[in-house]
mmCIF file as gemmi writes it, N, C-alpha and C atoms, coordinates in Angstrom:
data_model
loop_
_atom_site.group_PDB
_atom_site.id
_atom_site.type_symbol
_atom_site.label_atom_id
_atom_site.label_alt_id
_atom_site.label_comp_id
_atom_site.label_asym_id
_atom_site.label_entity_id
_atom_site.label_seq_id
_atom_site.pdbx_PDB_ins_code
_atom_site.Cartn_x
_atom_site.Cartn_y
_atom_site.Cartn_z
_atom_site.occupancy
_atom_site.B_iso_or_equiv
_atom_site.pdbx_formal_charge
_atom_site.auth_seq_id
_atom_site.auth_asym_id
_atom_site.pdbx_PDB_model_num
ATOM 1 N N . UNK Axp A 1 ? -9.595 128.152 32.986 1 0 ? 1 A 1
ATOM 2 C CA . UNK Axp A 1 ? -10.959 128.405 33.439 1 0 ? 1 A 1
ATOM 3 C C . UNK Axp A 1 ? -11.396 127.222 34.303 1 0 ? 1 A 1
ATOM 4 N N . UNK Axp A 2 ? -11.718 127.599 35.159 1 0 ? 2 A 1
ATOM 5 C CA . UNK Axp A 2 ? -12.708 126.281 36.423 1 0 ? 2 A 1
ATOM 6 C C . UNK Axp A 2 ? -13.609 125.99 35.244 1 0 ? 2 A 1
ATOM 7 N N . UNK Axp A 3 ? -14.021 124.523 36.11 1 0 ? 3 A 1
ATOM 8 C CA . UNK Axp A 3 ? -14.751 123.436 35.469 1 0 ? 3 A 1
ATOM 9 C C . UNK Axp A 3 ? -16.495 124.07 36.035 1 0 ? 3 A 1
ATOM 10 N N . UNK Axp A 4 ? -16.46 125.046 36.692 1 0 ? 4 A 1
ATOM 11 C CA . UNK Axp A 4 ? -17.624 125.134 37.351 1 0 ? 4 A 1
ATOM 12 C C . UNK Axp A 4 ? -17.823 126.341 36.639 1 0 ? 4 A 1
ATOM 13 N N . UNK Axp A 5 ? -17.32 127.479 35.939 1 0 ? 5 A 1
ATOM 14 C CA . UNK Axp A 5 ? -17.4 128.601 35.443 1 0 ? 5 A 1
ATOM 15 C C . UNK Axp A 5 ? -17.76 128.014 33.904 1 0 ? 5 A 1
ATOM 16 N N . UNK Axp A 6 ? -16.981 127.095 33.479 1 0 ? 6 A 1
ATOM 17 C CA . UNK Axp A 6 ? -17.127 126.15 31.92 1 0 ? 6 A 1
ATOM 18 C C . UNK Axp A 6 ? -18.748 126.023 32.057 1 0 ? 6 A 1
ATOM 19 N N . UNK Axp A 7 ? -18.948 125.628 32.942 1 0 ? 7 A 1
ATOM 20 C CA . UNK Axp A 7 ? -20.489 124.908 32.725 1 0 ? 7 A 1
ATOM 21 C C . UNK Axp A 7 ? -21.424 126.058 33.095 1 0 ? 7 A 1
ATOM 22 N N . UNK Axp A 8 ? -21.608 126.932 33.679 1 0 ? 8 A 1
ATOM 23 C CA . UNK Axp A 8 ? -22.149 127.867 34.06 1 0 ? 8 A 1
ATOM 24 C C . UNK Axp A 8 ? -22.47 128.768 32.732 1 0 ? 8 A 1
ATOM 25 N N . UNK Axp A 9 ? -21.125 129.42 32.254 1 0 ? 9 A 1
ATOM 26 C CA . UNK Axp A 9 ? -21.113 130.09 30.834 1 0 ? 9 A 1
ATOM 27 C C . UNK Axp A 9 ? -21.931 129.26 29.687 1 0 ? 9 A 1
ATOM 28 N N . UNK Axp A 10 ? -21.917 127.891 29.773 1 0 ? 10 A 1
ATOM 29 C CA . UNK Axp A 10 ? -22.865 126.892 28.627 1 0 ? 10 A 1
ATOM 30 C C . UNK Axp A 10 ? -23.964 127.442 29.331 1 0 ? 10 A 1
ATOM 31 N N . UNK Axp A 11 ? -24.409 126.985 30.452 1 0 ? 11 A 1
ATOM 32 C CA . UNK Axp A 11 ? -26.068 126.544 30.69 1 0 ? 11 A 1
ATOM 33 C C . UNK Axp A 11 ? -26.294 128.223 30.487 1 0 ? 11 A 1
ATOM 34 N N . UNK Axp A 12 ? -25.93 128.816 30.697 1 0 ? 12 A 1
ATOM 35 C CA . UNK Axp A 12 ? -26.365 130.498 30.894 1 0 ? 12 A 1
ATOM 36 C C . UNK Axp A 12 ? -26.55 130.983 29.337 1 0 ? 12 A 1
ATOM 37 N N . UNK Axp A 13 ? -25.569 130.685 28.273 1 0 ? 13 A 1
ATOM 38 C CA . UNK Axp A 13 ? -25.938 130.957 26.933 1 0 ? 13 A 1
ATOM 39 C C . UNK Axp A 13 ? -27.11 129.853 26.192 1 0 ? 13 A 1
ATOM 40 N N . UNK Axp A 14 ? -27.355 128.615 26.743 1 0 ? 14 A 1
ATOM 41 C CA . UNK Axp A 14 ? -28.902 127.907 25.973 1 0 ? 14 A 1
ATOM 42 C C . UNK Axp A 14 ? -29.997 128.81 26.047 1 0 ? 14 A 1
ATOM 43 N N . UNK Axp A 15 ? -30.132 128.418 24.768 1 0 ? 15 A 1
ATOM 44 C CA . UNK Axp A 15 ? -32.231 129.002 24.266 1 0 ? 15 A 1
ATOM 45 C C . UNK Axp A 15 ? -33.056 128.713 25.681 1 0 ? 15 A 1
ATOM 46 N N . UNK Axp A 16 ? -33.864 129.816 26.356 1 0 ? 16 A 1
ATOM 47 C CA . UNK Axp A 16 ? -34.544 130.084 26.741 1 0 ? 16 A 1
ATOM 48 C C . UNK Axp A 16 ? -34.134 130.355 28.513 1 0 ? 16 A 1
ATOM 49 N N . UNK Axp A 17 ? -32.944 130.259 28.588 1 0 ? 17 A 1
ATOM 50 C CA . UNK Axp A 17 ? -32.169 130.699 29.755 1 0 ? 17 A 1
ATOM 51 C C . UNK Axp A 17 ? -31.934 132.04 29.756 1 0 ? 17 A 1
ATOM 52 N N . UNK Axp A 18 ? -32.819 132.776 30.831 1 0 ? 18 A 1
ATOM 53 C CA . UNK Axp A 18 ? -32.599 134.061 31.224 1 0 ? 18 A 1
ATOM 54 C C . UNK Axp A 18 ? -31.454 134.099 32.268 1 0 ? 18 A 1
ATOM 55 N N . UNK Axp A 19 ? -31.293 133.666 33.197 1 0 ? 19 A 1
ATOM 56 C CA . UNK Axp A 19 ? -29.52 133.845 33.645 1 0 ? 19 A 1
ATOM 57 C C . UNK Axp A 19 ? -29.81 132.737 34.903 1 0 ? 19 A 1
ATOM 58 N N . UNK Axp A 20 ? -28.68 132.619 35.861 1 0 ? 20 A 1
ATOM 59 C CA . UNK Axp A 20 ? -28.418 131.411 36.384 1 0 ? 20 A 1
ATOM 60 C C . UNK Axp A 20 ? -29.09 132.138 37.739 1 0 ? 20 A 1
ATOM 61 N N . UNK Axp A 21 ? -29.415 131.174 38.826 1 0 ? 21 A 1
ATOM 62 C CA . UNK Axp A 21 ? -29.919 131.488 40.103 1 0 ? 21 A 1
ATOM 63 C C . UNK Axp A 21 ? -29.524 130.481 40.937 1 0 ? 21 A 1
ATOM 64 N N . UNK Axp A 22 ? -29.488 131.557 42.122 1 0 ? 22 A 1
ATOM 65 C CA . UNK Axp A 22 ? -28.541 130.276 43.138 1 0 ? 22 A 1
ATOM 66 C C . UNK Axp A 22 ? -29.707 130.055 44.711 1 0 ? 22 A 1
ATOM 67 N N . UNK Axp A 23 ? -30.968 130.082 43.729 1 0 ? 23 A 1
ATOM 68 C CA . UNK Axp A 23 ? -31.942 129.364 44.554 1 0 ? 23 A 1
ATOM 69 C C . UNK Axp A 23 ? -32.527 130.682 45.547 1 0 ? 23 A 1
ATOM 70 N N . UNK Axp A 24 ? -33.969 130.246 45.852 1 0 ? 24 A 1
ATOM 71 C CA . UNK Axp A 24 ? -34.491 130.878 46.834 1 0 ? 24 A 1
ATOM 72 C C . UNK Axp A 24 ? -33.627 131.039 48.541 1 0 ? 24 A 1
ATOM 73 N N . UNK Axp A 25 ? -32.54 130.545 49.091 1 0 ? 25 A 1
ATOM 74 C CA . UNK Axp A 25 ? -31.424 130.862 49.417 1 0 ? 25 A 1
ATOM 75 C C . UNK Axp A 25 ? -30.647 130.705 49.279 1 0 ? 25 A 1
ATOM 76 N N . UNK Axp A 26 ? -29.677 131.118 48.231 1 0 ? 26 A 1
ATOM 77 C CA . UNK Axp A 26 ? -28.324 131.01 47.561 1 0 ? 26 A 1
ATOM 78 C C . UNK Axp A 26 ? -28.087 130.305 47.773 1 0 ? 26 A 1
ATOM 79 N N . UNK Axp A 27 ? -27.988 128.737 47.674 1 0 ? 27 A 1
ATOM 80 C CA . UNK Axp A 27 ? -27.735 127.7 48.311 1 0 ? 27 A 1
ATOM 81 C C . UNK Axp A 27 ? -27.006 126.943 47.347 1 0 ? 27 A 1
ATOM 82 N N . UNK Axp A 28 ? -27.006 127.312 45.5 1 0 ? 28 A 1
ATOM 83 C CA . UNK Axp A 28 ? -26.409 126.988 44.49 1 0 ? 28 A 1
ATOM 84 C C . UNK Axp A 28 ? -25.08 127.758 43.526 1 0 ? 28 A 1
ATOM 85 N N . UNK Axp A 29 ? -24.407 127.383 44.615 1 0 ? 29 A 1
ATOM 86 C CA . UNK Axp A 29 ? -23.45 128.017 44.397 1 0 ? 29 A 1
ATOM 87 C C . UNK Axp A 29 ? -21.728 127.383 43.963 1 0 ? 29 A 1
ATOM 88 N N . UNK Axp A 30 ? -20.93 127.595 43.89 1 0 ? 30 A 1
ATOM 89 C CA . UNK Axp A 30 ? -19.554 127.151 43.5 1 0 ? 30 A 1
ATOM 90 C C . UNK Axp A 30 ? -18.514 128.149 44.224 1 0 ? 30 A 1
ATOM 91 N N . UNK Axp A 31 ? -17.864 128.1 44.894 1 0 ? 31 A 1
ATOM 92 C CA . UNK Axp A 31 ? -16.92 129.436 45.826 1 0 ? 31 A 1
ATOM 93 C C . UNK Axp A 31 ? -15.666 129.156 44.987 1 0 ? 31 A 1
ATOM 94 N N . UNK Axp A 32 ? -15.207 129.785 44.379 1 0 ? 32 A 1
ATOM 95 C CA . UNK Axp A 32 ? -13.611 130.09 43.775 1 0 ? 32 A 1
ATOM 96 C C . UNK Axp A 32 ? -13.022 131.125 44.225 1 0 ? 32 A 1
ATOM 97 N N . UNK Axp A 33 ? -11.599 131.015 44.213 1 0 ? 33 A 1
ATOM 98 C CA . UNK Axp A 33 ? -11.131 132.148 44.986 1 0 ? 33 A 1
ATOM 99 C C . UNK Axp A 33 ? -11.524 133.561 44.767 1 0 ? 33 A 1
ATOM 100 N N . UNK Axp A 34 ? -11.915 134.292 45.653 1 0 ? 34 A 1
ATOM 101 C CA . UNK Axp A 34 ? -12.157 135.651 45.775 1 0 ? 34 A 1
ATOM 102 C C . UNK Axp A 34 ? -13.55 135.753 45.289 1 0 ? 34 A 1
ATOM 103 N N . UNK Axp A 35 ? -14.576 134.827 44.527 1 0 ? 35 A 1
ATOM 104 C CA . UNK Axp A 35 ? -15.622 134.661 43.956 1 0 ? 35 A 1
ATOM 105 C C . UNK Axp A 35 ? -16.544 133.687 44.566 1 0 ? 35 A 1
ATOM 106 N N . UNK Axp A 36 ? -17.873 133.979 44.309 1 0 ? 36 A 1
ATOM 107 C CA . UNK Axp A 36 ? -19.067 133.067 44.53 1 0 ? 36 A 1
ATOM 108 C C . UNK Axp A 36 ? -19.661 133.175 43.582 1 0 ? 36 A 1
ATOM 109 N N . UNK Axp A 37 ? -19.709 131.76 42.498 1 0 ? 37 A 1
ATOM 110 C CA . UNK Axp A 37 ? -20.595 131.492 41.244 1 0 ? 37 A 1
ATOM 111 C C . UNK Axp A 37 ? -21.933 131.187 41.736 1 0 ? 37 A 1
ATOM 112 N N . UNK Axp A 38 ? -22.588 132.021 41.303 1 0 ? 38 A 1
ATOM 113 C CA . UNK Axp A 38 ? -23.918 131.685 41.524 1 0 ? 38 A 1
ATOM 114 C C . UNK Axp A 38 ? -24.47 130.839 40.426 1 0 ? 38 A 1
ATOM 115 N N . UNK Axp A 39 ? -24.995 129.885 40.462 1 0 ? 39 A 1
ATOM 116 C CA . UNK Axp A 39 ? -26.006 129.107 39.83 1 0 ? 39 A 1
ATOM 117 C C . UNK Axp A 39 ? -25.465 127.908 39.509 1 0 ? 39 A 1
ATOM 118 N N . UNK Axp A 40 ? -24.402 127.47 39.801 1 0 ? 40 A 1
ATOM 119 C CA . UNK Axp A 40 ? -23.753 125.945 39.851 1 0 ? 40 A 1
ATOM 120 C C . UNK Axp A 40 ? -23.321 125.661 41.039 1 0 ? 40 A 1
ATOM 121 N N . UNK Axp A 41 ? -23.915 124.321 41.227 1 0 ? 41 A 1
ATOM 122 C CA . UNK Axp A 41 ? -22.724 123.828 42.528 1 0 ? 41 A 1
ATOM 123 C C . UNK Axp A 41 ? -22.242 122.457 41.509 1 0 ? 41 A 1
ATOM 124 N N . UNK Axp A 42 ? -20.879 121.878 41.979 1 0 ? 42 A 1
ATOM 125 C CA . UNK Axp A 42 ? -20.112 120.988 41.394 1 0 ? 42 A 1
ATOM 126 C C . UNK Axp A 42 ? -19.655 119.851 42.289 1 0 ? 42 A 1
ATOM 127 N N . UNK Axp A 43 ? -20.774 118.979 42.719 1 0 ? 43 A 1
ATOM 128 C CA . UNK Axp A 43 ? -20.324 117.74 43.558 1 0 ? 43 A 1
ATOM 129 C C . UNK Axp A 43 ? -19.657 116.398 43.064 1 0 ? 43 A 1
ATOM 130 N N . UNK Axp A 44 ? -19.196 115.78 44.46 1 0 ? 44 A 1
ATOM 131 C CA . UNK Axp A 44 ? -18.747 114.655 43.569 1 0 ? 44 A 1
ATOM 132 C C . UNK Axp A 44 ? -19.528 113.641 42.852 1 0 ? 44 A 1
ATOM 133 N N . UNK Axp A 45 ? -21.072 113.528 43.25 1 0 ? 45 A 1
ATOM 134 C CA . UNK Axp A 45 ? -21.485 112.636 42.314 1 0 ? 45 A 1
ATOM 135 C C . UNK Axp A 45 ? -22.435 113.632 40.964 1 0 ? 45 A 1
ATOM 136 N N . UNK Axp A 46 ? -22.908 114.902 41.811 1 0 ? 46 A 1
ATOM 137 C CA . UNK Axp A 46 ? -23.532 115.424 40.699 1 0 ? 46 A 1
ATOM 138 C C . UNK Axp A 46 ? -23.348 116.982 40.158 1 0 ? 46 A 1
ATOM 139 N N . UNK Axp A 47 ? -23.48 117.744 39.531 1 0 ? 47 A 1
ATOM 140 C CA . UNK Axp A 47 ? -23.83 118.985 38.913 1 0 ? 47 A 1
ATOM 141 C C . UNK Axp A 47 ? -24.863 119.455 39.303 1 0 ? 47 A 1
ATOM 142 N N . UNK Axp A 48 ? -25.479 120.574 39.985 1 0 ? 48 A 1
ATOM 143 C CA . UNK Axp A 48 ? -26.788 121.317 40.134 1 0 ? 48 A 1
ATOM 144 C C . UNK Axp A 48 ? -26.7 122.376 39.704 1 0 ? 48 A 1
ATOM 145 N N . UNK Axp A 49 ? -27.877 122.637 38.352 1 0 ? 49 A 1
ATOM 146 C CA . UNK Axp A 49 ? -27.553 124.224 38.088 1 0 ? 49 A 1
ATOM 147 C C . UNK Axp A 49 ? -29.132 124.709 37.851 1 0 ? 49 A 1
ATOM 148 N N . UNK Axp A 50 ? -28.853 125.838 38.448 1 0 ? 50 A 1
ATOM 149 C CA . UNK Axp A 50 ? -30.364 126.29 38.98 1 0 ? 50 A 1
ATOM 150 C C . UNK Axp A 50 ? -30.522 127.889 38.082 1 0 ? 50 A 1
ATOM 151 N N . UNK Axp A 51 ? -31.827 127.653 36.893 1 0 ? 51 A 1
ATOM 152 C CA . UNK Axp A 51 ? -31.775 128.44 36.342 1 0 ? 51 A 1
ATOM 153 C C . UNK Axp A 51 ? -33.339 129.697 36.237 1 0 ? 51 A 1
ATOM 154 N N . UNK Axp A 52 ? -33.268 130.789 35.8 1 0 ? 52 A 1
ATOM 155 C CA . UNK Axp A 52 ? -34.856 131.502 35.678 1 0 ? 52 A 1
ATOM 156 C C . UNK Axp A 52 ? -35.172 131.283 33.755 1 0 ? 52 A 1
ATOM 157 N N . UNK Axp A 53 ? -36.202 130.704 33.582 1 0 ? 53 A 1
ATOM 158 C CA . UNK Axp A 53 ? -35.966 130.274 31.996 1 0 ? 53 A 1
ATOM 159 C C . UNK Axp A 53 ? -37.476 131.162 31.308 1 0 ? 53 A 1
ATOM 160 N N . UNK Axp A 54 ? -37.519 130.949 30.023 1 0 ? 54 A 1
ATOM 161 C CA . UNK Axp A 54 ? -38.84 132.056 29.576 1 0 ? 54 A 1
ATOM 162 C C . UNK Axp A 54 ? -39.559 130.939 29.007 1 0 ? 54 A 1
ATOM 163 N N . UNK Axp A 55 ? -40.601 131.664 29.237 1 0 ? 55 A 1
ATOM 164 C CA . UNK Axp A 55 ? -42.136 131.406 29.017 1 0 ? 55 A 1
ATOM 165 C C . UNK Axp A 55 ? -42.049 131.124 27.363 1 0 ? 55 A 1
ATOM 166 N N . UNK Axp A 56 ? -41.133 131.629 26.576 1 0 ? 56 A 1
ATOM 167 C CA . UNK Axp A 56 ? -40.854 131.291 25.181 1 0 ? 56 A 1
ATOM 168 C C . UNK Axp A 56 ? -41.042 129.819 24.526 1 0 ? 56 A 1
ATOM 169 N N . UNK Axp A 57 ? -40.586 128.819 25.431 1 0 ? 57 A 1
ATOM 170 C CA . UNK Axp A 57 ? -40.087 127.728 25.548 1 0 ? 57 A 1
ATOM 171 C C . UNK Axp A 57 ? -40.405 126.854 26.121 1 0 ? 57 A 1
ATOM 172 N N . UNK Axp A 58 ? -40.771 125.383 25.89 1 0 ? 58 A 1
ATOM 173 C CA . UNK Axp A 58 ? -41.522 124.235 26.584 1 0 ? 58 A 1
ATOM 174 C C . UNK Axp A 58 ? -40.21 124.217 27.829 1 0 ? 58 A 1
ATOM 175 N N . UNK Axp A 59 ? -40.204 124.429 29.333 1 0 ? 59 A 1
ATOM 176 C CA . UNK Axp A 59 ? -39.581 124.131 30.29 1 0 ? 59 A 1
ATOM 177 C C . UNK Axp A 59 ? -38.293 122.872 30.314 1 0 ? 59 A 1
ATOM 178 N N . UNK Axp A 60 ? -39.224 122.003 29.976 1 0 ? 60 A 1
ATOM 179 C CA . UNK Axp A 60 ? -38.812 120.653 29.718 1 0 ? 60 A 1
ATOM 180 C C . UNK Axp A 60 ? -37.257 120.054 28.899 1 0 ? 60 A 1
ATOM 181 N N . UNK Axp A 61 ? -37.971 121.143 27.647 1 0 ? 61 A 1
ATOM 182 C CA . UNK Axp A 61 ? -36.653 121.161 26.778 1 0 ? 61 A 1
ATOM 183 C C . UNK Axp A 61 ? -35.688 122.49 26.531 1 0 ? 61 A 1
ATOM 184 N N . UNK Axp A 62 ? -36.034 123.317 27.403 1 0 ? 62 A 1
ATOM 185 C CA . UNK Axp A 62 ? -34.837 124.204 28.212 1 0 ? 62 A 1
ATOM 186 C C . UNK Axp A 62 ? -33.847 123.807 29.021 1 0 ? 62 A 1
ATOM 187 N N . UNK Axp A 63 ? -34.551 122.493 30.069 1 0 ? 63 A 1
ATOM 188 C CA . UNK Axp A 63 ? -33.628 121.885 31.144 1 0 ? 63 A 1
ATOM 189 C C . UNK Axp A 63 ? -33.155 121.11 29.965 1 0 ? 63 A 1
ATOM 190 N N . UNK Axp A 64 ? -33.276 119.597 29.487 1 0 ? 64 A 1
ATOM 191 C CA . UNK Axp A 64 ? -32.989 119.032 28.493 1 0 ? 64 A 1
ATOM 192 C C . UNK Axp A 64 ? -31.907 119.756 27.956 1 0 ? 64 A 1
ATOM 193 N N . UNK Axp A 65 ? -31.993 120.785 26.774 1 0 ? 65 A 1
ATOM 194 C CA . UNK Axp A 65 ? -31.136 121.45 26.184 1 0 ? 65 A 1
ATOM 195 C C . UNK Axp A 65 ? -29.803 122.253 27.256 1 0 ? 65 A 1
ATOM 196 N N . UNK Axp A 66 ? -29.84 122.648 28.764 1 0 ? 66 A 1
ATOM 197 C CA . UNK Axp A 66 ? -28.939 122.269 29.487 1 0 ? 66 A 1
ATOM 198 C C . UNK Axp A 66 ? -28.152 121.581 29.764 1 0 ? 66 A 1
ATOM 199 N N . UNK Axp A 67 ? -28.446 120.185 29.892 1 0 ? 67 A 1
ATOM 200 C CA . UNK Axp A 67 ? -28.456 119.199 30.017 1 0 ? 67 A 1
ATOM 201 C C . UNK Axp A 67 ? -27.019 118.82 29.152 1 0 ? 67 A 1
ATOM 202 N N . UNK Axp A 68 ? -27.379 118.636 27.706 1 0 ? 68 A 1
ATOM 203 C CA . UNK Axp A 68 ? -26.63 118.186 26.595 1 0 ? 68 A 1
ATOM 204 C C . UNK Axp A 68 ? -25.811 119.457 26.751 1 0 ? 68 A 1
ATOM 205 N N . UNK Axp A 69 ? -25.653 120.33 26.69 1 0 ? 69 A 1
ATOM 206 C CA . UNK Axp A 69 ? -24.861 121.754 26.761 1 0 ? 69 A 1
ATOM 207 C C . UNK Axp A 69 ? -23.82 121.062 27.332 1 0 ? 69 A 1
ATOM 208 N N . UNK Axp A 70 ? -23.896 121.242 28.893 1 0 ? 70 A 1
ATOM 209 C CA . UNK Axp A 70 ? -22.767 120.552 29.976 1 0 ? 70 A 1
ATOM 210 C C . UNK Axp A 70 ? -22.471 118.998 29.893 1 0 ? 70 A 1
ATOM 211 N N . UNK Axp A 71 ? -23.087 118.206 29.116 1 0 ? 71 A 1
ATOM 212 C CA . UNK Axp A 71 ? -22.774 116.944 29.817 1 0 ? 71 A 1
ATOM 213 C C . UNK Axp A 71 ? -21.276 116.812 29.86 1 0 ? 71 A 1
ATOM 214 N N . UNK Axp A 72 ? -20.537 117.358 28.602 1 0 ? 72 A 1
ATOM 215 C CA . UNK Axp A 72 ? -19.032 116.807 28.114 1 0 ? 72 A 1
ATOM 216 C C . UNK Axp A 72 ? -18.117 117.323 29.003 1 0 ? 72 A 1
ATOM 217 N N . UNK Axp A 73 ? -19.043 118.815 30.088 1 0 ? 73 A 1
ATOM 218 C CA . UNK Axp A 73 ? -18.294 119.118 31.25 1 0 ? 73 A 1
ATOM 219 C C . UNK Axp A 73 ? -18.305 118.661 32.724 1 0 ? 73 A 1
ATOM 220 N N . UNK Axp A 74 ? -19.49 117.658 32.327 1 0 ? 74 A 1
ATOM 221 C CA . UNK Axp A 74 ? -19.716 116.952 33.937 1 0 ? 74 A 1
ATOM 222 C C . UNK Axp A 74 ? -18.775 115.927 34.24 1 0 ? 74 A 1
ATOM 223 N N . UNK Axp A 75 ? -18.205 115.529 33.2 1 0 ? 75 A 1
ATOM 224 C CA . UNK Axp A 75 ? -17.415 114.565 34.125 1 0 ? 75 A 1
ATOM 225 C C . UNK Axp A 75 ? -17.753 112.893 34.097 1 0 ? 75 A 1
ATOM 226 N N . UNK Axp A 76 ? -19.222 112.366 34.1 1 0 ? 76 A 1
ATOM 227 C CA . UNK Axp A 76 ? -20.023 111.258 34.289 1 0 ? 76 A 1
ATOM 228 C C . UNK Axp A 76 ? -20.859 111.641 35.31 1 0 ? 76 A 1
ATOM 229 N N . UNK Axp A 77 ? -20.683 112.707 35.582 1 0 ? 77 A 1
ATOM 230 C CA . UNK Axp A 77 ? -22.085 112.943 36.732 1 0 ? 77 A 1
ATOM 231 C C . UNK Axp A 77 ? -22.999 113.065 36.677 1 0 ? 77 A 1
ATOM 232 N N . UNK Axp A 78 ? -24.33 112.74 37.169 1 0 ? 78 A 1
ATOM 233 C CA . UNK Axp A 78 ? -25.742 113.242 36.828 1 0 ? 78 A 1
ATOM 234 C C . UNK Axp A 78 ? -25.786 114.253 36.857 1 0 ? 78 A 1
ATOM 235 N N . UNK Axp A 79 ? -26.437 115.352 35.752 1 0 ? 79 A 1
ATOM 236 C CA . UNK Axp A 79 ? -26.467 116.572 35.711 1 0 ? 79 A 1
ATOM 237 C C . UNK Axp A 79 ? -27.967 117.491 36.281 1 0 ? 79 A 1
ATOM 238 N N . UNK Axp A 80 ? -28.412 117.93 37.451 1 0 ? 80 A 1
ATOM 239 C CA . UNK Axp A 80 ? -30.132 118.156 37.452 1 0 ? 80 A 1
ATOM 240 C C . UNK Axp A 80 ? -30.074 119.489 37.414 1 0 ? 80 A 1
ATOM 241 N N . UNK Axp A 81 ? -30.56 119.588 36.842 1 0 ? 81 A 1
ATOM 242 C CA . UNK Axp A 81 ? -31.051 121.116 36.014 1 0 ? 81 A 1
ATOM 243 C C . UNK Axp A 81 ? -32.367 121.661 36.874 1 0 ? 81 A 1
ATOM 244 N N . UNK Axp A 82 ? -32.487 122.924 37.695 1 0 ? 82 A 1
ATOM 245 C CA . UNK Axp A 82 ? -33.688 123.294 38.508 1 0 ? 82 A 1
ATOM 246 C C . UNK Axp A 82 ? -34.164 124.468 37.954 1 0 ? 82 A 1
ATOM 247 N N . UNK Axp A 83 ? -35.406 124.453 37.82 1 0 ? 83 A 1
ATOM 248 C CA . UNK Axp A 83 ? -35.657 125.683 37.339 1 0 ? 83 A 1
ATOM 249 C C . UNK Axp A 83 ? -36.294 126.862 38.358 1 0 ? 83 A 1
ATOM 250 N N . UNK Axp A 84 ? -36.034 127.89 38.808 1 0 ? 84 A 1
ATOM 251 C CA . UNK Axp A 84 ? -36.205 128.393 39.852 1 0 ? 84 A 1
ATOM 252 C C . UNK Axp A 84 ? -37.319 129.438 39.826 1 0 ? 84 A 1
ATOM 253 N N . UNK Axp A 85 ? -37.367 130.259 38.204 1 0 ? 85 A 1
ATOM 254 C CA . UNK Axp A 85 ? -38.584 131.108 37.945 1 0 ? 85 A 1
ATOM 255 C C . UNK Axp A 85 ? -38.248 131.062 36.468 1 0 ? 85 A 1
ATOM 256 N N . UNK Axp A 86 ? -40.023 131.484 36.312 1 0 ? 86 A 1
ATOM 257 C CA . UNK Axp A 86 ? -39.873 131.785 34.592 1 0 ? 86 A 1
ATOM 258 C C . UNK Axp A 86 ? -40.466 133.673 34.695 1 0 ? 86 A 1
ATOM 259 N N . UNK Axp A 87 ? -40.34 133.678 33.472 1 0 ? 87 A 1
ATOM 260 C CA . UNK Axp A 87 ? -40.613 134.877 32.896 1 0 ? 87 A 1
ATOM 261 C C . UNK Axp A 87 ? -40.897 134.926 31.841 1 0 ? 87 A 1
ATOM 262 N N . UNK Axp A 88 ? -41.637 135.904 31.406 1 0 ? 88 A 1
ATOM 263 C CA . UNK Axp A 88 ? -41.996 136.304 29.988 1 0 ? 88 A 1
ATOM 264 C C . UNK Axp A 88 ? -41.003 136.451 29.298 1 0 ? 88 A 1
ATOM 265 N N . UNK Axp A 89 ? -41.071 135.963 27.826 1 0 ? 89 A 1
ATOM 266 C CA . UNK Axp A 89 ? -40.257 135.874 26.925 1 0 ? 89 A 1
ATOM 267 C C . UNK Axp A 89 ? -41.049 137.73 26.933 1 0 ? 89 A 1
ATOM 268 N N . UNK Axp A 90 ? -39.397 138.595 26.31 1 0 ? 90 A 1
ATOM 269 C CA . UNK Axp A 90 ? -39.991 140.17 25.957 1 0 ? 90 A 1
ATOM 270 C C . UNK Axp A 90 ? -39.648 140.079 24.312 1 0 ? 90 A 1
């Protein structure tokens, strides 16, 4: 499994993550062969993963709880967590 699909599948299963987004123009992305991951990109100094999270949940410690999810897959990189829309918890 890519290192960019590893981290994607974490941040996408944390509490209050409704699914991953690759920005108001797809711009967060990861290209693997034959595929475009949406909602991670994987640089050399950092991780960007851009998510829609619920209204359930203090924002703060949604990104946070991202955060710790991936770190053991970043590598040493700064990890920034964006949040792109919320929604109602249903």
């Amino acid at each position: 499994m890519s290192e960019a699909r590893a981290i994607a599948e974490r941040a996408a299963a944390c509490p209050g993550v409704v699914r991953l987004s690759g920005g108001p123009f797809g711009t967060v992305a990861t290209y693997l062969p034959g595929e475009r991951l949406v909602g991670v990109s994987v640089g050399d100094g950092a991780v960007e993963i851009a998510i829609v999270a619920t209204t359930g949940r203090p924002l703060a410690e949604t990104a946070d709880e991202v955060r710790r999810a991936v770190a053991d897959l970043a590598g040493g990189r700064r990890v920034d967590v964006r949040i792109d829309d919320v929604v109602e918890e249903t």
